[in-house]
C-alpha positions in Angstrom: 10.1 -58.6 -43.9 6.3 -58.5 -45.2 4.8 -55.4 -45.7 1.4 -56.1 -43.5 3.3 -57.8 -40.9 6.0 -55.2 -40.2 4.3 -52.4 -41.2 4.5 -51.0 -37.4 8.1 -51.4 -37.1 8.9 -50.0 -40.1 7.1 -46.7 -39.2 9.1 -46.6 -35.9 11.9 -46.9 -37.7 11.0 -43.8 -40.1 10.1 -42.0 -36.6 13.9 -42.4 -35.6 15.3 -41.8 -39.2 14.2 -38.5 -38.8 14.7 -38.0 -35.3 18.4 -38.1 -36.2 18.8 -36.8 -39.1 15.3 -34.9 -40.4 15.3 -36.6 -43.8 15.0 -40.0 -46.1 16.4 -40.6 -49.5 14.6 -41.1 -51.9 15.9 -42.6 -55.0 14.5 -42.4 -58.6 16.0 -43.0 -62.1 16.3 -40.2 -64.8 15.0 -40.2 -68.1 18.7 -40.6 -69.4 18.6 -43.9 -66.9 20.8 -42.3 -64.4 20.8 -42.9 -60.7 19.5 -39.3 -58.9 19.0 -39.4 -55.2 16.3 -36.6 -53.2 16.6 -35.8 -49.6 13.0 -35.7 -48.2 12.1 -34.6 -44.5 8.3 -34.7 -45.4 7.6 -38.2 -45.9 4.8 -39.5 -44.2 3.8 -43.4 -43.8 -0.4 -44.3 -43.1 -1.7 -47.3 -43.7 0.6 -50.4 -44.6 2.2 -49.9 -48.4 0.7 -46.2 -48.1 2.7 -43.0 -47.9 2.9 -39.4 -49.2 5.7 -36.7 -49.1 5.0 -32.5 -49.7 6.9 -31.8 -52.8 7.4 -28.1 -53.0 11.3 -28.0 -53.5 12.8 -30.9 -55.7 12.9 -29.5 -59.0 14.5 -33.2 -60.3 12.4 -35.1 -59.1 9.0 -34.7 -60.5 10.7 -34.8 -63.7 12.0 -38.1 -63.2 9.0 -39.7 -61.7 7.0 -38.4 -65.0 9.1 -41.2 -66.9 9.6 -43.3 -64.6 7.3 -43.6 -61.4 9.6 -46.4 -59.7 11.2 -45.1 -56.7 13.2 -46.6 -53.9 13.1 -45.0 -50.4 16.1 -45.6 -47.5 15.4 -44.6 -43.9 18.3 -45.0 -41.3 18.8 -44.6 -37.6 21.4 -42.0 -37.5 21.2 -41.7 -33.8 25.1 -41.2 -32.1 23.4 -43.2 -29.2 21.9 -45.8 -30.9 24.9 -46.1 -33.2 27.4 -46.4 -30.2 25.3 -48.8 -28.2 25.8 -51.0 -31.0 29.1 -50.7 -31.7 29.8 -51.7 -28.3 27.8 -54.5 -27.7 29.1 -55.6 -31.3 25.2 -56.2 -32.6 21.9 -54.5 -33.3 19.4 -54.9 -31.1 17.1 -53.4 -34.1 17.4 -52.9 -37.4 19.3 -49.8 -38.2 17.7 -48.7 -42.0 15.4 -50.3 -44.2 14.9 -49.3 -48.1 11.0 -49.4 -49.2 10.2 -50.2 -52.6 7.2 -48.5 -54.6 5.4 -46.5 -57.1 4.8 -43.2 -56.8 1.4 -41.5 -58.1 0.5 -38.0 -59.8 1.3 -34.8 -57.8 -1.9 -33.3 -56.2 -2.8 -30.4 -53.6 -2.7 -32.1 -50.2 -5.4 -32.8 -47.7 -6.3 -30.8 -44.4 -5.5 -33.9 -43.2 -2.5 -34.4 -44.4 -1.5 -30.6 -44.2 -2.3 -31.3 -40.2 -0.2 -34.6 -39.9 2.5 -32.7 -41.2 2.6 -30.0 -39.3 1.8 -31.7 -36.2 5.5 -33.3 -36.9 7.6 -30.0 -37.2 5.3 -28.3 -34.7 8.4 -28.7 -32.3 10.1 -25.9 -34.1 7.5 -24.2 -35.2 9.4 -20.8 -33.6 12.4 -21.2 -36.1 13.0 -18.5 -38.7 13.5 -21.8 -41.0 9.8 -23.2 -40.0 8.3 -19.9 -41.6 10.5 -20.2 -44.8 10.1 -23.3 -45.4 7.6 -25.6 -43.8 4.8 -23.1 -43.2 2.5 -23.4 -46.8 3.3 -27.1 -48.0 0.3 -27.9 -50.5 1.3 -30.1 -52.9 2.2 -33.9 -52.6 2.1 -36.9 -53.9 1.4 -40.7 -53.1 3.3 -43.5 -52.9 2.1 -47.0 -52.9 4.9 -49.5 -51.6 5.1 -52.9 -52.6 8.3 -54.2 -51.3 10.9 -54.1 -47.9 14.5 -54.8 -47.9 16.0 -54.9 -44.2 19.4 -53.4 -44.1 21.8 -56.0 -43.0 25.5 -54.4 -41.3 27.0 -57.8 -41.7 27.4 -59.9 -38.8 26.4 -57.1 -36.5 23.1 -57.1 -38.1 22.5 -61.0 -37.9 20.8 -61.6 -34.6 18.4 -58.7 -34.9 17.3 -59.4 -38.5 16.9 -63.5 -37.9 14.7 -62.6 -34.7 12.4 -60.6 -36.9 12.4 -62.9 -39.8 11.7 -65.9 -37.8 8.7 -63.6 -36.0 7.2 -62.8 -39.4 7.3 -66.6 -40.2 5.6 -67.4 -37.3 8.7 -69.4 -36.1 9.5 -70.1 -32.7 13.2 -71.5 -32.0 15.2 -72.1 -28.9 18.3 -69.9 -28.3 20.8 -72.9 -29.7 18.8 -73.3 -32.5 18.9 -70.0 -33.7 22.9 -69.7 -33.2 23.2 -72.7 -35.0 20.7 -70.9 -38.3 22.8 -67.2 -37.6 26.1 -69.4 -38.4 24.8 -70.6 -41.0 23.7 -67.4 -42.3 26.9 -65.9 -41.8 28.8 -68.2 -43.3 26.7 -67.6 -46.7 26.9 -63.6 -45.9 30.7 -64.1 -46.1 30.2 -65.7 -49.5 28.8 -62.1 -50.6 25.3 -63.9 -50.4 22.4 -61.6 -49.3 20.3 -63.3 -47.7 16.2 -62.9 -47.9 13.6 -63.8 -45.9 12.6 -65.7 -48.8 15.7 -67.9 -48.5 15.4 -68.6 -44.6 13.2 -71.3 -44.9 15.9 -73.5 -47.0 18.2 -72.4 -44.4 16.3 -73.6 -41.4 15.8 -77.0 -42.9 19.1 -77.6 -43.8 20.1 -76.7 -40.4 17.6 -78.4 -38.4 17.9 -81.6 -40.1 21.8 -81.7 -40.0 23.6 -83.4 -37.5 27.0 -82.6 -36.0 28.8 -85.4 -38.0 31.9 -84.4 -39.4 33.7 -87.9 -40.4 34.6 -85.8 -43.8 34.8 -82.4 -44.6 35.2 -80.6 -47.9 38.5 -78.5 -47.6 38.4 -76.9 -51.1 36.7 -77.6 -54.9 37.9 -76.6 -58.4 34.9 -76.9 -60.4 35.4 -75.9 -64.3 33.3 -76.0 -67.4 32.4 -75.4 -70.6 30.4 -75.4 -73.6 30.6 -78.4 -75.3 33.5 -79.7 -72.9 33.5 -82.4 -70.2 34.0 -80.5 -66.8 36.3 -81.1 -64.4 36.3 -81.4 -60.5 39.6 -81.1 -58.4 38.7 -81.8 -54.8 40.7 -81.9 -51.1 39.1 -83.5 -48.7 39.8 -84.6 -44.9 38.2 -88.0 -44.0 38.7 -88.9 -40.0 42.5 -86.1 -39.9 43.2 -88.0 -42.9 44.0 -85.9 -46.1 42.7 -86.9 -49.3 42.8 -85.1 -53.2 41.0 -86.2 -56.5 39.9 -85.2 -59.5 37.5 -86.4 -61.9 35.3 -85.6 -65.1 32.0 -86.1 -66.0 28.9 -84.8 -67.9 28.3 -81.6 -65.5 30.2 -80.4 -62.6 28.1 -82.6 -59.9 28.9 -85.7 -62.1 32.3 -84.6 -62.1 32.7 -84.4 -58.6 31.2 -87.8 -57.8 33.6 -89.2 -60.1 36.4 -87.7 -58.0 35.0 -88.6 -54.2 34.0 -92.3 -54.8 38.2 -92.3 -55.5 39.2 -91.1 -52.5 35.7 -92.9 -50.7 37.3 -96.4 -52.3 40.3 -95.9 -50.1 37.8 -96.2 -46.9 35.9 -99.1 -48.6 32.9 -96.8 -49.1 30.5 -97.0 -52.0 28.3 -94.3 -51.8 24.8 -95.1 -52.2 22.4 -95.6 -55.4 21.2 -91.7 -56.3 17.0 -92.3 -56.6 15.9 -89.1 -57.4 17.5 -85.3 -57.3 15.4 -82.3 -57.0 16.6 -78.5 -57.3 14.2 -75.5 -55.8 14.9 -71.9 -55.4 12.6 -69.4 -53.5 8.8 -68.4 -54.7 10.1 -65.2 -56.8 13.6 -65.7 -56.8 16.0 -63.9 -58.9 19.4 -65.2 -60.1 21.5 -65.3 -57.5 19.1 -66.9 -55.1 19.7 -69.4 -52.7 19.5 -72.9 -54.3 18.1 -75.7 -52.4 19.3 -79.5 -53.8 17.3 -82.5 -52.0 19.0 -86.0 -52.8 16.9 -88.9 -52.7 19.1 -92.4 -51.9 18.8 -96.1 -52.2 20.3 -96.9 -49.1 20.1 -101.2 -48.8 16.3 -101.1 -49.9 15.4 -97.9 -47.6 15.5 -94.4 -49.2 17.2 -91.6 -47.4 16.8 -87.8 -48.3 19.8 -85.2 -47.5 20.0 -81.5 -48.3 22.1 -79.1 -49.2 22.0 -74.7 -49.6 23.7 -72.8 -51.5 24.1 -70.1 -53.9 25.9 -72.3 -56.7 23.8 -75.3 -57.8 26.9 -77.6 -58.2 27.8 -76.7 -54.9 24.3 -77.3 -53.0 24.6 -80.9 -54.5 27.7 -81.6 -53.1 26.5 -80.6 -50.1 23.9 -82.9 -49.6 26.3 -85.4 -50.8 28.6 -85.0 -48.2 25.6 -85.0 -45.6 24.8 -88.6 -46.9 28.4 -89.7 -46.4 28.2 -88.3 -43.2 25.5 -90.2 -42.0 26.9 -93.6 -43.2 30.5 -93.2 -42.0 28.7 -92.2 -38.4 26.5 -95.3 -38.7 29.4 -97.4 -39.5 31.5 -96.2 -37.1 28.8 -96.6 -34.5 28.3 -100.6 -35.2 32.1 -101.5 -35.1 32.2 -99.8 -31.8 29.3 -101.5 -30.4 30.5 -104.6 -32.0 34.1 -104.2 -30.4 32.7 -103.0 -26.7 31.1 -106.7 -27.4 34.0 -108.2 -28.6 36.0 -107.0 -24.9 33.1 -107.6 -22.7 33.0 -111.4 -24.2 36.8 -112.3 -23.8 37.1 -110.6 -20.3 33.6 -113.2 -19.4 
């Protein structure tokens, strides 16, 4: 989610946080580096990567943002409604929290303004003994500029919901099957303990999208080790048309490894994989560490040269992937020419 994109959505979502439950969280680090966690009712969002919240009774708080401004806010729909809706479809139709990111600026005595938009929001119970004590002479607050949003993702429940919006902000279009086909995908790498970013849907989509529903061999499991100074290893199981097939090999990294071991059991098919041209590794624009991984393999197939992908969080593993696609494609191809050539073979001994 982008901040000027979703800004509008993220302040509905705020409304309903405190709809149902009358307060955010607000997180901040002490000056001894511990967590410490504020709950704020008074947080109020303008324009997009703008807010400000009254602070008239955290005592903690100010002192922690005096060493360190960085704060990290979490609004959830607590609604029983909304919460039980979902829970029975089994999905979200909408994102139930978000967490903004931000700094937060110097305390200073609030606006009319501001003192209006406030009390326009608890002017509902304005007649409560707890208005007068506590809401009634808020003055001073303090700003906080966000730079970052992080959806909250419920596991699979969350999936459809989240891609919709993601694919909105990137200005993608997809049909219904499509889109199954990406949120399969995307579970399948949630169940890895992968979160997955918006930043990351993009290698996703491609992978998807260019992949085709071959699966003339399939990786059943891979052992990959290594170590400084040591060859690795690769232990592999694969199925090839029912059949099943182990190997191992070593090599000069784990991916060289692994080749070593599939070209054994690829022998037994009288398969030679293809010439590897080029091989190029990409990870999101501001990625961290345990970003997805993107490997494109470029490959001399008989004078023409094919690229295949593969996404994953381990590098080792996004190669193999776009190994197996390439082996894929051939076997289909192959298979595909001695059927032709035997529906031939038939139709010219029954002539």
């Amino acid at each position: 989610m982008e901040i000027e994109a979703d800004w509008q959505t993220i302040k509905r979502l705020f409304r309903y946080s405190f709809t149902s439950s009358f307060h955010y969280a607000i997180s901040t680090v002490t000056e001894n580096g511990e967590p410490h966690v504020t709950p704020i009712g008074s947080l109020i969002l303008g324009a997009p990567g703008h807010g400000f919240y009254f602070e008239e009774f955290p005592s903690r708080l100010p002192r922690n943002l005096e060493s360190n401004p960085q704060v990290c806010v979490l609004a959830v729909n607590s609604s029983r409604w909304f919460w039980l809706r979902s829970l029975v479809r089994g999905e979200f139709k909408a994102l139930p929290g978000v967490r903004l990111y931000g700094k937060a600026g110097k305390a200073r005595e609030a606006t009319d303004k501001e003192i209006a938009l406030w009390q326009k929001r608890v002017r509902p119970l304005r007649f409560t003994k707890g208005h007068a004590l506590m809401w009634r002479n808020m003055r001073t607050v303090r700003d906080i500029e966000f730079n970052r949003i992080e959806p909250i993702n419920l596991g699979k429940m969350s999936g459809k919901a989240s891609l919709s919006k993601n694919l909105e902000a990137l200005g993608l279009n997809l049909s219904e099957e499509k889109q199954k086909k990406i949120l399969a995908r995307v579970v399948k790498l949630g169940d890895l303990k992968k979160q997955i970013t918006i930043q990351d849907l993009p290698f996703i989509i491609a992978e998807v999208l260019e992949s085709k529903s071959y699966h003339h061999i399939k990786l059943l499991n891979c052992s990959v080790t290594s170590g400084l100074d040591l060859e690795s290893t690769v232990s592999i199981r694969v199925d090839v048309n029912g059949e099943i097939h182990q190997a191992s090999g070593s090599g000069n990294g784990g991916y060289d490894a692994f080749m070593f071991a599939i070209k054994k059991v690829m022998a037994l098919k009288d398969y030679k994989l293809p010439s590897l041209v080029d091989y190029e590794v990409h990870i999101p624009k501001g990625g961290h560490t345990d970003a997805l991984t993107e490997c494109i393999i470029t490959w001399d197939c008989g004078g023409q040269n094919l690229k295949t992908r593969g996404v994953h969080s381990n590098q080792v593993f996004a190669a193999i992937l776009a190994t197996l696609r390439i082996i894929n494609m051939q076997l289909h191809e192959r298979e595909t020419k001695e059927s032709v050539l035997s529906q031939l073979g038939t139709f010219n001994g029954t002539a």
